[in-house]
C-alpha positions in Angstrom: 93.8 94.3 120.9 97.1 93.0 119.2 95.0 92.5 116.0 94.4 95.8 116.4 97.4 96.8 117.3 98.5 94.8 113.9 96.3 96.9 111.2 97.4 100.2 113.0 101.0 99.0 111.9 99.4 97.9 108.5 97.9 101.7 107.9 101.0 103.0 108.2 102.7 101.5 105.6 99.9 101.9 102.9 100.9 104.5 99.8 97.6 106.1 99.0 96.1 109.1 99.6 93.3 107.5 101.8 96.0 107.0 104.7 94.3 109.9 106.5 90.8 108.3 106.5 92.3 104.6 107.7 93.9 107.1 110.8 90.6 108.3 111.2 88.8 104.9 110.8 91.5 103.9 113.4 90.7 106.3 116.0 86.8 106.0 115.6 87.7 101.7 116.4 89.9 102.9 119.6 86.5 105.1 121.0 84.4 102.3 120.0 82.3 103.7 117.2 80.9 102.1 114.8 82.3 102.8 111.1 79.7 101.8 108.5 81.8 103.8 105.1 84.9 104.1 104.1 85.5 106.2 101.0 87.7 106.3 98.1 90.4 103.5 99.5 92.6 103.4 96.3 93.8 99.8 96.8 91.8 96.5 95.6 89.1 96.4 98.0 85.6 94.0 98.2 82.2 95.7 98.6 81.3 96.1 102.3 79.5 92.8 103.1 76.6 92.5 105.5 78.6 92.1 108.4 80.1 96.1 107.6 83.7 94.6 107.2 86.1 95.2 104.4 88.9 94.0 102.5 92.3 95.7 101.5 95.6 94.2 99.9 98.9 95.0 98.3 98.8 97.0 95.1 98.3 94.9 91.7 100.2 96.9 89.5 100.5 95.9 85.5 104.0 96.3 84.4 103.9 98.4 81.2 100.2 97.7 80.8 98.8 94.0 80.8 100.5 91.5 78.4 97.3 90.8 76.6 97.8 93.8 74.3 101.5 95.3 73.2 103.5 97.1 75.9 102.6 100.2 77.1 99.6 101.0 74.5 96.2 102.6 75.3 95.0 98.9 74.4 97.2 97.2 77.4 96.3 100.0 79.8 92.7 99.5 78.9 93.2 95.7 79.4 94.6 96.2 82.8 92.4 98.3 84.2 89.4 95.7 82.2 91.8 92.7 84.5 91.6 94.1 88.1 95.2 96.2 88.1 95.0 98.6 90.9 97.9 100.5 88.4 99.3 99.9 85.1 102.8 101.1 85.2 103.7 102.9 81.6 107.3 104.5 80.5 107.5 107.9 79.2 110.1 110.0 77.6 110.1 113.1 75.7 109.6 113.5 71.4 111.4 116.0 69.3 108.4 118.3 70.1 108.9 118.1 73.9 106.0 116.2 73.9 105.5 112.9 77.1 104.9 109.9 75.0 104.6 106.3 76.2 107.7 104.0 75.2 110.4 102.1 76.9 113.4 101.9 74.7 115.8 105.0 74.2 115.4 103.6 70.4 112.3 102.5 68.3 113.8 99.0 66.6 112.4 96.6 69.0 109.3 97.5 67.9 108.9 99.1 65.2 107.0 96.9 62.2 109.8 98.2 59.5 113.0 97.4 61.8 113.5 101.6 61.8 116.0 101.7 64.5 116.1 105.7 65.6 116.1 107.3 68.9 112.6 108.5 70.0 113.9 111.8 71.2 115.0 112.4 67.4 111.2 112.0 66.5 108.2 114.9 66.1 105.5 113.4 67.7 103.5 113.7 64.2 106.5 111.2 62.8 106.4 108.7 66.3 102.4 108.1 66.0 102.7 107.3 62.4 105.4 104.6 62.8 103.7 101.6 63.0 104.8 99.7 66.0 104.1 95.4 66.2 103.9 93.1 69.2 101.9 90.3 69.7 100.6 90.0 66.3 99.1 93.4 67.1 99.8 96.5 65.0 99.5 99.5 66.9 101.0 103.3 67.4 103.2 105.0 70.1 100.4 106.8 72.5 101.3 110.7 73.8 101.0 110.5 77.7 97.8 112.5 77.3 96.2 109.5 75.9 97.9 107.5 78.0 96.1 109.0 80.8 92.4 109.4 78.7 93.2 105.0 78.5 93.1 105.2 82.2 90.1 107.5 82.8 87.9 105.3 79.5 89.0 101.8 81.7 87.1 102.6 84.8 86.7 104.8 87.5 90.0 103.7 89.8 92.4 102.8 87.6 95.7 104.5 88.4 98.8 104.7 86.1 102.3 104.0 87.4 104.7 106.1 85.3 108.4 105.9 85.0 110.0 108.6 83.6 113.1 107.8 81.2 115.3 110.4 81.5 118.8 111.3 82.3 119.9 114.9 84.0 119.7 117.2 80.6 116.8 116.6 79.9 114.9 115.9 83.7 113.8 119.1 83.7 111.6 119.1 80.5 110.3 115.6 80.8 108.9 116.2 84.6 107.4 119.6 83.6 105.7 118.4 80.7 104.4 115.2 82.4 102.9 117.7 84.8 100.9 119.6 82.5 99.2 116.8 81.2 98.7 115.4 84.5 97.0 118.5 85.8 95.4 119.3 82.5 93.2 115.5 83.2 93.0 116.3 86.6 94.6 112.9 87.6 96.6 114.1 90.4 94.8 111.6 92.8 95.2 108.7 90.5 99.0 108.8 89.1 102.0 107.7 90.8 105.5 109.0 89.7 108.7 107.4 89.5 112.4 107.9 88.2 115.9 106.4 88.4 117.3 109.4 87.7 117.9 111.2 90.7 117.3 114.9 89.3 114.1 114.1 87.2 112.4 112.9 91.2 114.0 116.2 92.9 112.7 118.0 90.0 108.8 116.6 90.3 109.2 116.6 94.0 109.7 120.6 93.9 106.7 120.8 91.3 104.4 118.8 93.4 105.7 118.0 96.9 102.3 116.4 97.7 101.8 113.7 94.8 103.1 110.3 95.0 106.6 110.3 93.6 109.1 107.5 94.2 112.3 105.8 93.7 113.1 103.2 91.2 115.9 101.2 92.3 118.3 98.6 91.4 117.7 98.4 87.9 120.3 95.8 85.5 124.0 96.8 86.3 123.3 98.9 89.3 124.9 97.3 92.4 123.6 99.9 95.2 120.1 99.3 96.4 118.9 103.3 98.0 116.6 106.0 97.8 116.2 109.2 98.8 114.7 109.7 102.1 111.8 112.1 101.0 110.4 109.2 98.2 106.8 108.0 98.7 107.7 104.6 97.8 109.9 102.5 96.0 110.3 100.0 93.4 112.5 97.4 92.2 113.8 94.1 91.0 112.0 91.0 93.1 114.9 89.0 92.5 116.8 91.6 94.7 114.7 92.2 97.3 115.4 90.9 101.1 114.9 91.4 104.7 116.9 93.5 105.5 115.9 95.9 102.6 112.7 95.2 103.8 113.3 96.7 107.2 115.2 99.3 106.2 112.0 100.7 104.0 109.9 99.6 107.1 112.4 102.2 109.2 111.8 104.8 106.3 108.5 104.2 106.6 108.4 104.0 103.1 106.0 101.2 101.0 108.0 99.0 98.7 106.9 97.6 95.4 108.6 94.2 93.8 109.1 93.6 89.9 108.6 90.5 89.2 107.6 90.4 85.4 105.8 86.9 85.0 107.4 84.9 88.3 104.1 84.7 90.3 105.6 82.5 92.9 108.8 85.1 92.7 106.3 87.5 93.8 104.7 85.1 97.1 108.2 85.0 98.1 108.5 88.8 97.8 104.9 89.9 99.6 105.7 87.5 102.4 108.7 89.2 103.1 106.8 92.1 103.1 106.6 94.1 100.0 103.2 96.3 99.7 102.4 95.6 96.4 103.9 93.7 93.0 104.4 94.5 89.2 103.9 91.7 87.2 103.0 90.7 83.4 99.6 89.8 83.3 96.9 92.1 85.4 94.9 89.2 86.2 97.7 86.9 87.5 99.0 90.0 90.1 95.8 90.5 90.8 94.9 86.6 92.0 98.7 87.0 93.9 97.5 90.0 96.1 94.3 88.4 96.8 95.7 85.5 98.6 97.1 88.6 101.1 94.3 90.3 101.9 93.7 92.0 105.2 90.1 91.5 106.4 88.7 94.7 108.8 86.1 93.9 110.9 85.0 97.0 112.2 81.8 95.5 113.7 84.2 93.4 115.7 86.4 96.3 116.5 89.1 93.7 115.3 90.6 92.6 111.9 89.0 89.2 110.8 89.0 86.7 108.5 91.3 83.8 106.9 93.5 85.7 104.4 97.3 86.4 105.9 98.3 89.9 106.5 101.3 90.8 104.6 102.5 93.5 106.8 
């Protein structure tokens, strides 16, 4: 039983929703009863093979979308999702108008075709979407979080989106109410994770929604202190900063932990060995290929989990 005893350890650490029905999986292995379906698991899974077992692994998250398309544009979430991301993690801030769009600089120069260098929160939403924005030799416009999410639900039926609100305390308040009417407009409660650095902007979706996924983003550039607050879902941050003992101190929280890794694929071996539950990397297909080499095999047939792939919890 100490494989057993290993998933049960496993379940407890996953981030989803579909915790309760692994519990319940769980307790139908312990009284010996066969499980032939198990529904809606929100991490990558195979198809239940002939042999009833089945296959989970750490989240494959696209950071800002997958890096075939421009940053954080319907046409990289749609890629993502098209590339095997369990999430593509997107950035949103508020317009002029009070409207969530998707954009990760304070200002718009990076990106903007022309060189227009002007903060985003200066901009009516009208003004943002007709500002031509160019990466990678690809023209496109600044997407409102609704379409952001309309991206998500066109890619496939799974796809979840990651999104890290860019705020500071002012204006936490708006941004996490506004992000919640769309949300709940699209009905994509189940599929959407929330995070913030900003303290205030995750107390302030916490007391909108205590029961979504809402977590911490950590240790960004310049930020010594490495914490979170005891009520987040789950964390994220920097690969390059992650250790043990951070490791076991989320495993004492009983809190999942996600690395950022950008395009350091063996960055990102190093950090699900050590035991982080999922990684955010460039390309969807290259995190995806990572968190297949740690797949957990069930065998509920077996009443014991099987296979060749490690575990990575």
């Amino acid at each position: 039983m100490a494989g057993f005893g290993r998933f049960r350890e496993l379940a407890a650490r996953m981030n989803r929703r579909w915790i309760a029905q692994i519990v319940i999986l769980v307790l139908s292995l312990a009284l010996v009863v066969a499980v032939g379906v198990v529904s809606e698991v929100r991490t990558r899974r195979k198809e239940q093979d002939d042999s009833g077992s089945w296959q989970v692994q750490p989240l494959a998250i696209a950071h800002r979308g997958d890096d075939s398309a421009p940053e954080n544009s319907t046409h990289a979430i749609a890629n993502a999702g098209a590339n095997g991301a369990d999430y593509a993690e997107i950035d949103v801030r508020l317009d002029a108008d009070g409207v969530p769009v998707v954009f990760h600089d304070r200002m718009t120069g990076r990106l903007a075709a022309d060189g227009d260098n002007v903060p985003v929160r200066s901009l009516h939403t009208r003004e943002l979407q007709h500002m031509i924005m160019r990466q990678h030799d690809e023209n496109f416009h600044v997407p409102t979080l609704d379409e952001a999410v309309m991206a998500a639900q066109h890619a496939n039926d799974h796809l979840g989106l990651l999104l890290d609100l860019k705020t500071g305390s002012p204006d936490a308040g708006k941004l996490t109410q506004a992000v919640s009417k769309v949300i709940e407009q699209r009905d994509f409660a189940d599929r959407v994770m929330i995070m913030a650095v900003n303290d205030d902007a995750i107390a302030h979706m916490r007391k909108l929604h205590p029961d979504w996924q809402i977590g911490k983003c950590v240790s960004p550039a310049g930020h010594p202190e490495v914490g979170w607050p005891r009520d987040a879902s789950f964390v994220v941050m920097r690969g390059d900063r992650l250790d043990n003992a951070i490791v076991q101190r989320a495993n004492r929280d009983n809190i999942p932990i996600y690395a950022g890794v950008s395009g350091d694929y063996a960055q990102g071996g190093q950090c699900l060995k050590m035991g982080a539950d999922g990684v955010l990397g460039s390309s969807a297909k290259s995190v995806r290929r990572l968190t297949g080499r740690f797949a957990f095999t069930l065998n509920p047939a077996a009443h014991e989990p099987g296979g060749e792939h490690p575990v990575w919890r």
